[in-house]
NUROMI-712243 format. One record per residue (C-alpha): residue number from 1; chain; x, y, z. Coordinates in steps of 0.2 Angstrom, whole numbers, always signed. Layout:
// residues N
+-----+------+-------+-------+-------+
: pos : unit :    xx :    yy :    zz :
+-----+------+-------+-------+-------+
: NUM :    A :     X :     Y :     Z :
...
+-----+------+-------+-------+-------+
// end
This chain:
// residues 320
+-----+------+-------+-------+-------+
: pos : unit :    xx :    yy :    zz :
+-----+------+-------+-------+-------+
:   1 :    A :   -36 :   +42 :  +189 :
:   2 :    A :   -27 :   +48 :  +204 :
:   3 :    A :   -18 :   +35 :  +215 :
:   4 :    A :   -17 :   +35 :  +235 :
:   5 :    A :    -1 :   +46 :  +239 :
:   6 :    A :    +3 :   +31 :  +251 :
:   7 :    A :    +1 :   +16 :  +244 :
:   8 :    A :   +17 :    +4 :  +242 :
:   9 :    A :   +20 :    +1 :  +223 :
:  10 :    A :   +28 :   -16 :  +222 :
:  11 :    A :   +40 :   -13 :  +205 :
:  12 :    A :   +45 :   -33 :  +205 :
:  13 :    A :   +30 :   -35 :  +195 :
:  14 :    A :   +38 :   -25 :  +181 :
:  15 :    A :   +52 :   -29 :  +169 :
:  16 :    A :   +62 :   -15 :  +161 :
:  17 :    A :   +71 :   -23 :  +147 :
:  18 :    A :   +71 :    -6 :  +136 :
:  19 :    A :   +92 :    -4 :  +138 :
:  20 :    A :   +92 :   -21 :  +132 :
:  21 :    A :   +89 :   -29 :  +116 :
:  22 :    A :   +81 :   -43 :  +109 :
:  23 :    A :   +90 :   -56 :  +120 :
:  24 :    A :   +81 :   -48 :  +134 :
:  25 :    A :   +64 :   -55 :  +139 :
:  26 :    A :   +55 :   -72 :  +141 :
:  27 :    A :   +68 :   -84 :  +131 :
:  28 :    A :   +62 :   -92 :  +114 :
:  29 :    A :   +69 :   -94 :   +99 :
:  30 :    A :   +71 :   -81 :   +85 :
:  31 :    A :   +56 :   -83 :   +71 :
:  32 :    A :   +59 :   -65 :   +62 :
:  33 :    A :   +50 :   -50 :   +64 :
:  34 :    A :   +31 :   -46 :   +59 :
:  35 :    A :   +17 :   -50 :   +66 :
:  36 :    A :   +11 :   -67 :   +78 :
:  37 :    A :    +4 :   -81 :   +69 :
:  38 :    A :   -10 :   -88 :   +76 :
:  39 :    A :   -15 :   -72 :   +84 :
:  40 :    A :   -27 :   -62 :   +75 :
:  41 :    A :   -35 :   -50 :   +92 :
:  42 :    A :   -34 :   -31 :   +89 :
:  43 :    A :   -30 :   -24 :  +107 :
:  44 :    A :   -33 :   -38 :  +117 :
:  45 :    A :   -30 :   -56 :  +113 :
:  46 :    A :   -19 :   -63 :   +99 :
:  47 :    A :    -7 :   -52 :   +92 :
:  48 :    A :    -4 :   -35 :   +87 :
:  49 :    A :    -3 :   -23 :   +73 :
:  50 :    A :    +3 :    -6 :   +77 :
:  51 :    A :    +7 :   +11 :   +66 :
:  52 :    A :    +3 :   +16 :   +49 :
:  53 :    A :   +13 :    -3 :   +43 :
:  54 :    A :    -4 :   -10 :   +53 :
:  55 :    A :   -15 :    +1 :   +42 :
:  56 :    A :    -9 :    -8 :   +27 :
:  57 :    A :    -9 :   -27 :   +32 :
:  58 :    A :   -27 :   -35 :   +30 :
:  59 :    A :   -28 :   -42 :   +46 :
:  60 :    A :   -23 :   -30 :   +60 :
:  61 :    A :   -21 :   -35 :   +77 :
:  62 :    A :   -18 :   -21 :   +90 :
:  63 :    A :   -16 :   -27 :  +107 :
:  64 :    A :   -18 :   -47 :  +113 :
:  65 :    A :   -14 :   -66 :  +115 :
:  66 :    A :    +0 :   -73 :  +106 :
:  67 :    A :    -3 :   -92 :  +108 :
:  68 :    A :    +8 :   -99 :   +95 :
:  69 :    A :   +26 :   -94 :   +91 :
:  70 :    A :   +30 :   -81 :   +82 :
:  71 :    A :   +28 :   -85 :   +63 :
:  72 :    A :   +31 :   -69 :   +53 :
:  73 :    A :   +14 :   -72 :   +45 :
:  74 :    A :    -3 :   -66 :   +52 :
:  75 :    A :   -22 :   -72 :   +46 :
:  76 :    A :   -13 :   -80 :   +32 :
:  77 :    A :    -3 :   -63 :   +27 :
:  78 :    A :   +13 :   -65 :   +26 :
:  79 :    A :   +21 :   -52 :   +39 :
:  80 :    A :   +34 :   -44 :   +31 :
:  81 :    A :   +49 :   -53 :   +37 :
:  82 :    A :   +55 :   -39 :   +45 :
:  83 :    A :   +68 :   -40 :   +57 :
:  84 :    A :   +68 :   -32 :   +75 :
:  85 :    A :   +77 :   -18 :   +76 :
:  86 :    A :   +93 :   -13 :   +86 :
:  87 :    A :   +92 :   -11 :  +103 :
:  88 :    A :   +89 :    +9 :  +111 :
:  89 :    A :  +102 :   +15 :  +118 :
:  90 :    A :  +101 :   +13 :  +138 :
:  91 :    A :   +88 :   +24 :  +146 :
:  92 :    A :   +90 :   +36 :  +156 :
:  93 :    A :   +77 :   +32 :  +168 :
:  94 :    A :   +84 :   +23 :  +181 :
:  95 :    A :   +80 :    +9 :  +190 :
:  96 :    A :   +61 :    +6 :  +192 :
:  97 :    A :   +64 :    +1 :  +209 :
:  98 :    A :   +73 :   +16 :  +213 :
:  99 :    A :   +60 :   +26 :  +207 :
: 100 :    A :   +40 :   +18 :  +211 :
: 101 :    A :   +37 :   +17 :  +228 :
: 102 :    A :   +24 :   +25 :  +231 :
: 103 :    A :    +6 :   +31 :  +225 :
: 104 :    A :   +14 :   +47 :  +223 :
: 105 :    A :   +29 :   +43 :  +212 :
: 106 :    A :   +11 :   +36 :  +201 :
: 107 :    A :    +5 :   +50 :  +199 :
: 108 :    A :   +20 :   +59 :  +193 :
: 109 :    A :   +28 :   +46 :  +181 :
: 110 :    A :   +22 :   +37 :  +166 :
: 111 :    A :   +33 :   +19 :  +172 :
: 112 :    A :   +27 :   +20 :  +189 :
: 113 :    A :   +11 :   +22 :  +184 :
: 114 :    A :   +11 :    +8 :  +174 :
: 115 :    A :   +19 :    +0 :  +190 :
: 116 :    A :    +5 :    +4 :  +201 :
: 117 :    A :   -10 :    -2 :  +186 :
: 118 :    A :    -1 :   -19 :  +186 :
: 119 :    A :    +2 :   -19 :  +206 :
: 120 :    A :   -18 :   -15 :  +207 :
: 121 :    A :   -22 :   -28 :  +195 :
: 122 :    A :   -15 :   -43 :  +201 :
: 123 :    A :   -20 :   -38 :  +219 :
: 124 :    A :   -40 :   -39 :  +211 :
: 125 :    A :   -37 :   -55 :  +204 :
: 126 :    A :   -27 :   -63 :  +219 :
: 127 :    A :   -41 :   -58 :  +231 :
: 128 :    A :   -55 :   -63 :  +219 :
: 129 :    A :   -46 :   -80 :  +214 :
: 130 :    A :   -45 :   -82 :  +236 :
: 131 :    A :   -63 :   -80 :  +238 :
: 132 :    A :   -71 :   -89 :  +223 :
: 133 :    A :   -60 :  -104 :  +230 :
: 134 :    A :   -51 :  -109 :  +215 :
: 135 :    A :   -33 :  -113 :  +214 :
: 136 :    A :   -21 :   -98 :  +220 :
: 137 :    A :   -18 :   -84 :  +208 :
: 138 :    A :    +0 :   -84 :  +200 :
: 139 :    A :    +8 :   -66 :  +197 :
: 140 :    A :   +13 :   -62 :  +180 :
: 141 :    A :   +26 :   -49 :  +175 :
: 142 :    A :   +25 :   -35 :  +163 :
: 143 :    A :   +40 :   -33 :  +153 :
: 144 :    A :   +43 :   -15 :  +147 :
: 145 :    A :   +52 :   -14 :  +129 :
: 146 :    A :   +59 :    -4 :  +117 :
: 147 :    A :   +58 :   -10 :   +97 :
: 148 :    A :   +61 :   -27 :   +99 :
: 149 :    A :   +63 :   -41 :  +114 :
: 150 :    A :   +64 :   -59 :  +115 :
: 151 :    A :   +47 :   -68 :  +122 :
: 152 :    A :   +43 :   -86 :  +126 :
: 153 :    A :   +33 :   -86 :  +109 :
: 154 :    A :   +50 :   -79 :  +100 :
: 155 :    A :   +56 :   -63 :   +95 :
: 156 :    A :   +43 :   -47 :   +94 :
: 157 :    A :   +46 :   -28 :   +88 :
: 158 :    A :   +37 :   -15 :   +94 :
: 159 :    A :   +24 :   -18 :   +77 :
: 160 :    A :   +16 :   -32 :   +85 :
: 161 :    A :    +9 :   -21 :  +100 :
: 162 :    A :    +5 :   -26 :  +117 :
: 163 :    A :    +4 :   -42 :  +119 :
: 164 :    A :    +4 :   -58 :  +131 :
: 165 :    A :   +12 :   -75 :  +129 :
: 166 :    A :    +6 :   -89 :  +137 :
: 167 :    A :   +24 :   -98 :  +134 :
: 168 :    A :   +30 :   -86 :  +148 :
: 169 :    A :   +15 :   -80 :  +156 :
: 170 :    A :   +20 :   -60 :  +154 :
: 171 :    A :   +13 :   -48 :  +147 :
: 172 :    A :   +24 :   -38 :  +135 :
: 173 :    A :   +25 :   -17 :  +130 :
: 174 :    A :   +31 :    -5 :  +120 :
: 175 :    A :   +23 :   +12 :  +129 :
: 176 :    A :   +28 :   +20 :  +111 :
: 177 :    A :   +11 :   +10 :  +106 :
: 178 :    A :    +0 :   +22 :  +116 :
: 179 :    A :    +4 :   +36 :  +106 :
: 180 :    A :    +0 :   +24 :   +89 :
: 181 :    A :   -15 :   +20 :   +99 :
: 182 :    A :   -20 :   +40 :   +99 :
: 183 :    A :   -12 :   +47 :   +83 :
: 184 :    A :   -16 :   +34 :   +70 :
: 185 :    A :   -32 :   +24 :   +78 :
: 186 :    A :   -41 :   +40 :   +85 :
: 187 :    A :   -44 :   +34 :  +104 :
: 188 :    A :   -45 :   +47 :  +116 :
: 189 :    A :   -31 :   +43 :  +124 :
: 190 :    A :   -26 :   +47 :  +142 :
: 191 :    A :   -19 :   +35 :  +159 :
: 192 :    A :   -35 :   +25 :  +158 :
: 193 :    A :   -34 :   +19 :  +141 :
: 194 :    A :   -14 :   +11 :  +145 :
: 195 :    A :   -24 :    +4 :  +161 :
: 196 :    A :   -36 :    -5 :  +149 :
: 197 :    A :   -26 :   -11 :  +139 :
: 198 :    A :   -16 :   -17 :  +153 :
: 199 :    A :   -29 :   -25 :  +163 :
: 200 :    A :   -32 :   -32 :  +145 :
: 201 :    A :   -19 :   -42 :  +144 :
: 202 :    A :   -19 :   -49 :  +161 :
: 203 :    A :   -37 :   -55 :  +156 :
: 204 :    A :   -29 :   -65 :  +144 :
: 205 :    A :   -16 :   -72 :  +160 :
: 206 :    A :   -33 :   -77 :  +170 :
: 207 :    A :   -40 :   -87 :  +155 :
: 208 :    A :   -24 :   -95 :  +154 :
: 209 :    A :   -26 :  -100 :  +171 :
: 210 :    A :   -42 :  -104 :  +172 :
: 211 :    A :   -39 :  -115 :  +156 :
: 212 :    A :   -51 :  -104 :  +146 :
: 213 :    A :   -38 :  -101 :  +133 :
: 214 :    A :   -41 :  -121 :  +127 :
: 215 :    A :   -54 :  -115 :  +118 :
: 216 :    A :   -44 :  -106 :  +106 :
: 217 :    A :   -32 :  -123 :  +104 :
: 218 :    A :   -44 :  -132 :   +99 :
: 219 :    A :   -54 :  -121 :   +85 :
: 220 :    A :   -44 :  -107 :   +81 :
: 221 :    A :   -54 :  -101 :   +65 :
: 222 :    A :   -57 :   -81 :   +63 :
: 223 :    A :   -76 :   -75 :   +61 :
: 224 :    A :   -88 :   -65 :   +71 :
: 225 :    A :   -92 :   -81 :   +81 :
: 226 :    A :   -77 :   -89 :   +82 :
: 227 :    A :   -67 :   -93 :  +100 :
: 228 :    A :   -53 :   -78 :   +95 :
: 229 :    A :   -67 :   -65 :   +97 :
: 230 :    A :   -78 :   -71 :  +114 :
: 231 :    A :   -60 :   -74 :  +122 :
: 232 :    A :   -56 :   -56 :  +116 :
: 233 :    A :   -70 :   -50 :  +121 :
: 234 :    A :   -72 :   -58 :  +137 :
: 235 :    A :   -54 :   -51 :  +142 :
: 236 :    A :   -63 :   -33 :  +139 :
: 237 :    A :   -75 :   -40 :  +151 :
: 238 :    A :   -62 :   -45 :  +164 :
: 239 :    A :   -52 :   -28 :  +162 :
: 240 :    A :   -71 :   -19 :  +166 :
: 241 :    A :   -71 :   -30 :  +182 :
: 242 :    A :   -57 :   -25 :  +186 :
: 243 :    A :   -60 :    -6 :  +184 :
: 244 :    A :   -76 :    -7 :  +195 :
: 245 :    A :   -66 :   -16 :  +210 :
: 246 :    A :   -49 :    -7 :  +208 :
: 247 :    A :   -52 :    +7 :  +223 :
: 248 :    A :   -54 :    -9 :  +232 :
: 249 :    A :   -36 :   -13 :  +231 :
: 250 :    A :   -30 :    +1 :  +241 :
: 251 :    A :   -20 :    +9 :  +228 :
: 252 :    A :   -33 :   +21 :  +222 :
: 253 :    A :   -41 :   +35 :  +232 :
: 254 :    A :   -57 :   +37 :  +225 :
: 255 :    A :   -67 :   +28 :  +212 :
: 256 :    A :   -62 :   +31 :  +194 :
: 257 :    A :   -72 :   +44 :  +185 :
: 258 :    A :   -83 :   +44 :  +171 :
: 259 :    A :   -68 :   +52 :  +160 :
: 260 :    A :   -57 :   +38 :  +166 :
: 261 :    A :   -69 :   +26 :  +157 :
: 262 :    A :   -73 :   +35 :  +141 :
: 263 :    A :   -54 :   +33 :  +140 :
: 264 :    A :   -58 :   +15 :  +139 :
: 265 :    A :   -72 :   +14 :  +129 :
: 266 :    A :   -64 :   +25 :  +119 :
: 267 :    A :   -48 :   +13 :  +114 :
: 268 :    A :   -61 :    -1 :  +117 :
: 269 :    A :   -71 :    +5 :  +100 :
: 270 :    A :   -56 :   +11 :   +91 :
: 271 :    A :   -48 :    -7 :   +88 :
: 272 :    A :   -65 :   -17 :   +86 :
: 273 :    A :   -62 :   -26 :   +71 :
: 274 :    A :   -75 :   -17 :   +60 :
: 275 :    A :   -68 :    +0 :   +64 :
: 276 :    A :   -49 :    -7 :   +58 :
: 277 :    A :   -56 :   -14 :   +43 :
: 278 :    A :   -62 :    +2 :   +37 :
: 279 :    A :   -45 :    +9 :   +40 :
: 280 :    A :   -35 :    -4 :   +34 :
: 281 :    A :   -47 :   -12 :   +18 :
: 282 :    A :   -62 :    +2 :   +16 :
: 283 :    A :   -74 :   -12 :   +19 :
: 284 :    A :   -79 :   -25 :   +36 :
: 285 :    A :   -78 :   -43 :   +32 :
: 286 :    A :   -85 :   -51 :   +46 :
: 287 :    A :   -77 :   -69 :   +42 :
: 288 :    A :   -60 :   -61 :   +48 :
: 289 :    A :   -64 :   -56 :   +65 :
: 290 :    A :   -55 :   -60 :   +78 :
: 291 :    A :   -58 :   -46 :   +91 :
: 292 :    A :   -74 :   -42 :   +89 :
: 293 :    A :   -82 :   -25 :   +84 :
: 294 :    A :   -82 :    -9 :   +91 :
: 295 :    A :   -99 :   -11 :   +97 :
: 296 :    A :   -93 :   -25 :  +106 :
: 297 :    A :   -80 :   -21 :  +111 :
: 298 :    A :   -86 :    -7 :  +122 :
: 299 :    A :  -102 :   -17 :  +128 :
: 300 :    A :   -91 :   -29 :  +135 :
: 301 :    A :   -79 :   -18 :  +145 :
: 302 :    A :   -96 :    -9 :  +151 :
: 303 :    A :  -104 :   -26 :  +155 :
: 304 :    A :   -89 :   -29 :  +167 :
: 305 :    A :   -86 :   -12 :  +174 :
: 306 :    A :  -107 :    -9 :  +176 :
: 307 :    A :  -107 :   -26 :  +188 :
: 308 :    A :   -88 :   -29 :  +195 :
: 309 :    A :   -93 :   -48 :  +193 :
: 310 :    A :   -83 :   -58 :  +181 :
: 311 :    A :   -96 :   -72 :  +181 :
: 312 :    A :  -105 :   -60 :  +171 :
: 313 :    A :   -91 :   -61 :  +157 :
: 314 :    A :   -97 :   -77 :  +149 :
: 315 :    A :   -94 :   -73 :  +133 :
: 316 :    A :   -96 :   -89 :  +127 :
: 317 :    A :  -113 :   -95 :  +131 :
: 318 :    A :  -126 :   -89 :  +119 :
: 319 :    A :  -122 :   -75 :  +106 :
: 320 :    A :  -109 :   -58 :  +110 :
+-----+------+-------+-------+-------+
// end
């Protein structure tokens, strides 16, 4: 995953919060800690479970859409009602836009890295909006956080993982869940699995302006059929299109290579619903999905990535 030395990063698209608390962010009122109601997606849609306190909730979500408020309660467990935690002390990293300018400072820094992912991103779906003729594309920002930070769907802690609300349109992250991602889910790891997981969450931000996300509204039931697992999984989808197109941007020299994308598959498999079950309850019950197996999960991304088409990502015609 190597960016081109001179491409212009544009940091605007990224919020650093992390010297800030949980005042910082999207606005919303405070709900309590724990995890998202209404949001039962590992790694992609709904809401988000993260460490070993994932590991011991029955319904773990990783990364996702967060459609409701905040509700300290999460597929009918309740959360915890633990409170977000103090605010880091400031960090010394500096100013984003002091610091990604370029490719180069990319591939040399973890924030400008996630700076150029997100510039790349938006860039694929503001020319593939332009050309299929629908309505003009609408940035979102990612806000970068530390343990807690106040969203347009309430107040978050690191727990929940990455996440996007709707109420705000950003997508919101805690890099601290990469390395949860890798130590306590066994993914691979690497820059391509955080550009996944990015490219993700901003499936989740076309949905909801393509109006896609309606579906949820209206039936919003877990289950291995259910509208919470083919708009997960159609997000996997949209972040495999978007792999397959992203030299096209003009911020990558050279296609990405068939490590980058193991990376991928790699996170993909390890938060399909079956694989967290195991984890979490030693058994898979099918009737609780909400992000759709690993299996899935995987097939998905591939189906995306293998054709660079997002017509192809109609995940909900037929079966997934």
């Amino acid at each position: 995953m190597q960016f081109d030395d001179d491409a212009q990063l544009d940091p605007s698209q990224v919020e650093d919060v992390r010297a800030s608390g949980p005042q910082s962010g999207g606005g919303g009122g405070r709900r309590g800690g724990g995890m998202p109601g209404g949001c039962a997606l590992p790694i992609g849609g709904k809401g988000g479970g993260c460490l070993l306190l994932i590991l011991g909730v029955a319904a773990l979500f990783l990364f996702g859409l967060v459609p409701t408020p905040f509700s300290g309660e999460e597929g009918g467990q309740q959360g915890g009602g633990r409170q977000p935690s103090a605010p880091p002390p400031p960090s010394p990293s500096g100013n984003l836009a002091e610091r990604c300018k370029t490719g180069a400072d990319a591939d040399q820094s973890e924030d400008c890295r996630i700076v150029g992912t997100v510039n790349s991103i938006q860039s694929y779906w503001r020319q593939e909006f332009a050309e299929r003729g629908k309505k003009a594309y609408t940035p979102a920002k990612t806000v970068l956080f530390s343990q807690a930070v106040r969203t347009g769907c309430g107040v978050a802690d690191s727990a929940v993982g990455p996440f996007y609300c709707p109420a705000d349109r950003k997508v919101y992250l805690d890099l601290s869940f990469f390395d949860t991602l890798q130590r306590d889910f066994g993914a691979e790891g690497g820059p391509f699995a955080q550009a996944y997981v990015i490219a993700h969450e901003y499936g989740h931000h076309v949905q909801n302006l393509l109006g896609t996300m309606n579906r949820l509204s209206r039936d919003n039931r877990p289950g291995a059929g259910s509208a919470s697992v083919r708009l997960e999984l159609q997000a996997d989808c949209y972040a495999g299109v978007w792999a397959h197109n992203a030299v096209k941007t003009g911020f990558y020299d050279e296609p990405f290579s068939q490590t980058d994308i193991d990376q991928a598959l790699s996170a993909a498999a390890a938060v399909g619903d079956d694989s967290i079950q195991r984890r979490s309850r030693g058994r898979v019950t099918p009737d609780a999905f909400t992000h759709g197996t690993s299996e899935q999960r995987e097939r998905w991304f591939s189906t995306g990535y293998d054709s660079g088409d997002p017509k192809r990502c109609d995940t909900f015609t037929g079966g997934i």
